[in-house]
N, C-alpha and C positions, 0 to 999 in steps of 0.2 A: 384438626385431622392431620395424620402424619402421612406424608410420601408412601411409607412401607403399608400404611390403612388400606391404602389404593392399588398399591402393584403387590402385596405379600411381602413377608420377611425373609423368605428363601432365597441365599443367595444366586447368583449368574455364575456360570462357568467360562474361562477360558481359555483355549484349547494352543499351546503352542506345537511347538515341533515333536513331529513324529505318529499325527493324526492317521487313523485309518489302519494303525496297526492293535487297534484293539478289538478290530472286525475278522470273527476266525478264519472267513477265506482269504485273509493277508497273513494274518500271523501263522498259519499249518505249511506256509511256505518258506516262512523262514530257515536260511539255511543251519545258523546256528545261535538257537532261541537261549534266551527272550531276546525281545525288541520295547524298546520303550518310549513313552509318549509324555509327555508334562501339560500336566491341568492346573490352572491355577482360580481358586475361590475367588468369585468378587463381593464386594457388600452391594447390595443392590439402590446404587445414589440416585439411579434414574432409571426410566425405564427404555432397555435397550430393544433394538428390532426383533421381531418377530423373524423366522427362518432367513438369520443372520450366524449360526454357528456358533451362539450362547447359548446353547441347549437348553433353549425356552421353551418345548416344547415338554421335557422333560422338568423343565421348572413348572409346568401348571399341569402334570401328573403329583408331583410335590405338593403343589397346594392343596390338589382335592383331597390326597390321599393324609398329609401331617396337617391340614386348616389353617396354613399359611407361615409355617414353623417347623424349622427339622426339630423332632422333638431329642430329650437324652437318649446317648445310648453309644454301641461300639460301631463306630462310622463303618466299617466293612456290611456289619448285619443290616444296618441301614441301607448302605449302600444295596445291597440283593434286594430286602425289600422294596427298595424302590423299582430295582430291574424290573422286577415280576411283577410288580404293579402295572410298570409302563407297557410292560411285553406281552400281557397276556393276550393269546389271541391271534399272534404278529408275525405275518409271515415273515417278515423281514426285520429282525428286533434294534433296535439303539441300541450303540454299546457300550458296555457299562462304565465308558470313562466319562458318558455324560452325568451316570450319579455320581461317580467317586467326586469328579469336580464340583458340584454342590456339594457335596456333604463334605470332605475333607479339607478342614481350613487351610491357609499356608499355599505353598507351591509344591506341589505332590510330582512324584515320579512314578507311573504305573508301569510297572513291566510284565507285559503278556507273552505267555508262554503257551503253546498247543499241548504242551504233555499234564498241563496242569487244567483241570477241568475242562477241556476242550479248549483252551482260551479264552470262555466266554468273562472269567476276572481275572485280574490281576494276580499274578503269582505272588507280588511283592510291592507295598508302598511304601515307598522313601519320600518323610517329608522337609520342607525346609520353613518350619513354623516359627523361625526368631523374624524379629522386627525388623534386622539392621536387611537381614535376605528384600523381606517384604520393602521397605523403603528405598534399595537400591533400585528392585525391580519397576517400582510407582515413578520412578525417576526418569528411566530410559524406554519407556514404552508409550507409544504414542499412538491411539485408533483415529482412523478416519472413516466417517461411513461412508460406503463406497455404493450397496445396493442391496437390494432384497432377492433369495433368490425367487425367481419366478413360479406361479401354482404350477403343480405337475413337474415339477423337472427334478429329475434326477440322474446323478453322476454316475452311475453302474449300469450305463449301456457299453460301454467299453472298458473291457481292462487285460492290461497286459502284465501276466502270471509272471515275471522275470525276479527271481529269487535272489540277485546280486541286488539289485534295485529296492527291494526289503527290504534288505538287509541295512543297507543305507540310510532307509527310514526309520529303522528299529533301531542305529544309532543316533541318528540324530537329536531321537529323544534323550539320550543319554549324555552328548554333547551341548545339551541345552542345558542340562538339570546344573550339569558338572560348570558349566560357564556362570551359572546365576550365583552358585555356589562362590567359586572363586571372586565375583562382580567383574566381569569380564566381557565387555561391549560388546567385541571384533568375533568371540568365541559364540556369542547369543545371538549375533546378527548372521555369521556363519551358517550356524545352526536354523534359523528361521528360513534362510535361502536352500539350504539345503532339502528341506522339506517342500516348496515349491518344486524344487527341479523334481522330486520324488514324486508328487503328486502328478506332477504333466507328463511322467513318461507311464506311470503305472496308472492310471484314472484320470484321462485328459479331458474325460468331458468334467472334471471338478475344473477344470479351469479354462475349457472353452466348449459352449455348448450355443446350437442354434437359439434356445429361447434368452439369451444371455445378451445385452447388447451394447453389455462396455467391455473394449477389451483389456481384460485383468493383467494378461503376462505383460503387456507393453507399461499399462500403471504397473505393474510391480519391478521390470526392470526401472521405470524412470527412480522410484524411490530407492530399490538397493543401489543404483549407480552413485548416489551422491550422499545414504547414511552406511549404517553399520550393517544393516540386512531389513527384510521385511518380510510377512506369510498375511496371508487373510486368514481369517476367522475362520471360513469355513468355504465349504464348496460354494461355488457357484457364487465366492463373493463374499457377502457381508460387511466388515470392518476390513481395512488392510493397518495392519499392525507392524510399524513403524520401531525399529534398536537403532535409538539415538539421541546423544548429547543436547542434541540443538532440540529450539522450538519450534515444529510442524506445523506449518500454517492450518487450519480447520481440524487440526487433531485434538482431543480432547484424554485425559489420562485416568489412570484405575487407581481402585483404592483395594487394598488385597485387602482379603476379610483373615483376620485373627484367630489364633484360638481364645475363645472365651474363658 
């Protein structure tokens, strides 16, 4: 019996800089859209935490709905079908960078716009599906599991509407894509910090909240103060995702899934 027998072949997503701008009450605020966020496919080597910001939640709407396999087809139409699978129902829907990221091999660039479908996808994917991209990136990334977030909690009891502050997160994704591209450390860990700052001032409880009992921004300043940058995975925690040369003591590293 193989690994993927037991956890599915669907890959894990994960989510760098520029998160939270694929949710339309961020992006109808943008001042001058789009804003964009970077997903990156993982192959699935192990099996990573539960409501960690691997949009595992959306991986096992995946399994029920494709029987443990994205089947053929053109990754957008996929990608919707999977929305509407996951969303029916919901008052509150995931947003659609959790399919794109499974289903789009490579390190994708989604850029959401309000004027285009309400935001709810992507106006535009730009991918970065060569190998030399993928093994730079396997290179300088480094997770460490930090926590799970806790049942019930959630980061949109507070948020502050500040449209200059978007706008910031809507580059960053952009500044990320364009760093990985280049292979450009300084520019990706930049990028990764920058989207923490964005996250704490527009959606602070993603990064401090009563049910939460480590605190994130102090681990996050220790590690950006002495690599190239760092973001966690997701709200309330998960992995803290480590741009840098050196090796991370308890970090452990990704393998980008390929186009087949």
């Amino acid at each position: 019996m193989d690994l993927t027998d037991v956890i599915g072949n669907i890959p894990y997503r994960l989510a760098l800089s520029g998160g939270w701008i694929d949710q339309t009450f961020v992006s109808r605020l943008h001042p001058d859209p789009p804003g964009a966020m970077v997903v990156v496919g993982l192959e699935p080597r192990f099996r990573f935490m539960d409501r960690s910001g691997l949009a595992t939640s959306t991986r096992k709407a995946a399994l029920r709905l494709w029987n443990g396999r994205i089947p053929e087809g053109n990754p957008e139409t996929l990608m919707r079908e999977l929305y509407a699978f996951e969303n029916e129902g919901r008052a509150e829907p995931s947003g659609s960078q959790d399919m794109a990221g499974l289903i789009y091999p490579g390190i994708s660039r989604l850029d959401y716009d309000p004027r285009f479908e309400g935001g709810i996808f992507p106006a535009r994917v730009e991918s970065l599906a060569d190998t030399g991209s993928a093994d730079w990136l396997e290179g300088v990334l480094h997770l460490l599991p930090v926590n799970q977030r806790p049942a019930g909690y959630s980061p949109l009891g507070t948020f502050h509407p500040d449209p200059a502050w978007i706008r910031r997160l809507g580059d960053s994704g952009f500044a990320c894509f364009k760093s990985i591209a280049k292979r450009d450390l300084a520019g990706l860990g930049e990028a990764l910090n920058e989207t923490m700052r964005c996250w704490e001032t527009l959606l602070p409880l993603a990064v401090r909240h009563p049910s939460i009992d480590v605190d994130l921004m102090a681990l996050w300043r220790a590690y950006r103060n002495h690599h190239s940058g760092a973001m966690f995975s997701g709200c309330g925690g998960g992995y803290l995702i480590v741009a840098s040369e050196e090796t991370i003591p308890g970090s452990f590293t990704i393998k980008v899934r390929r186009p087949a």
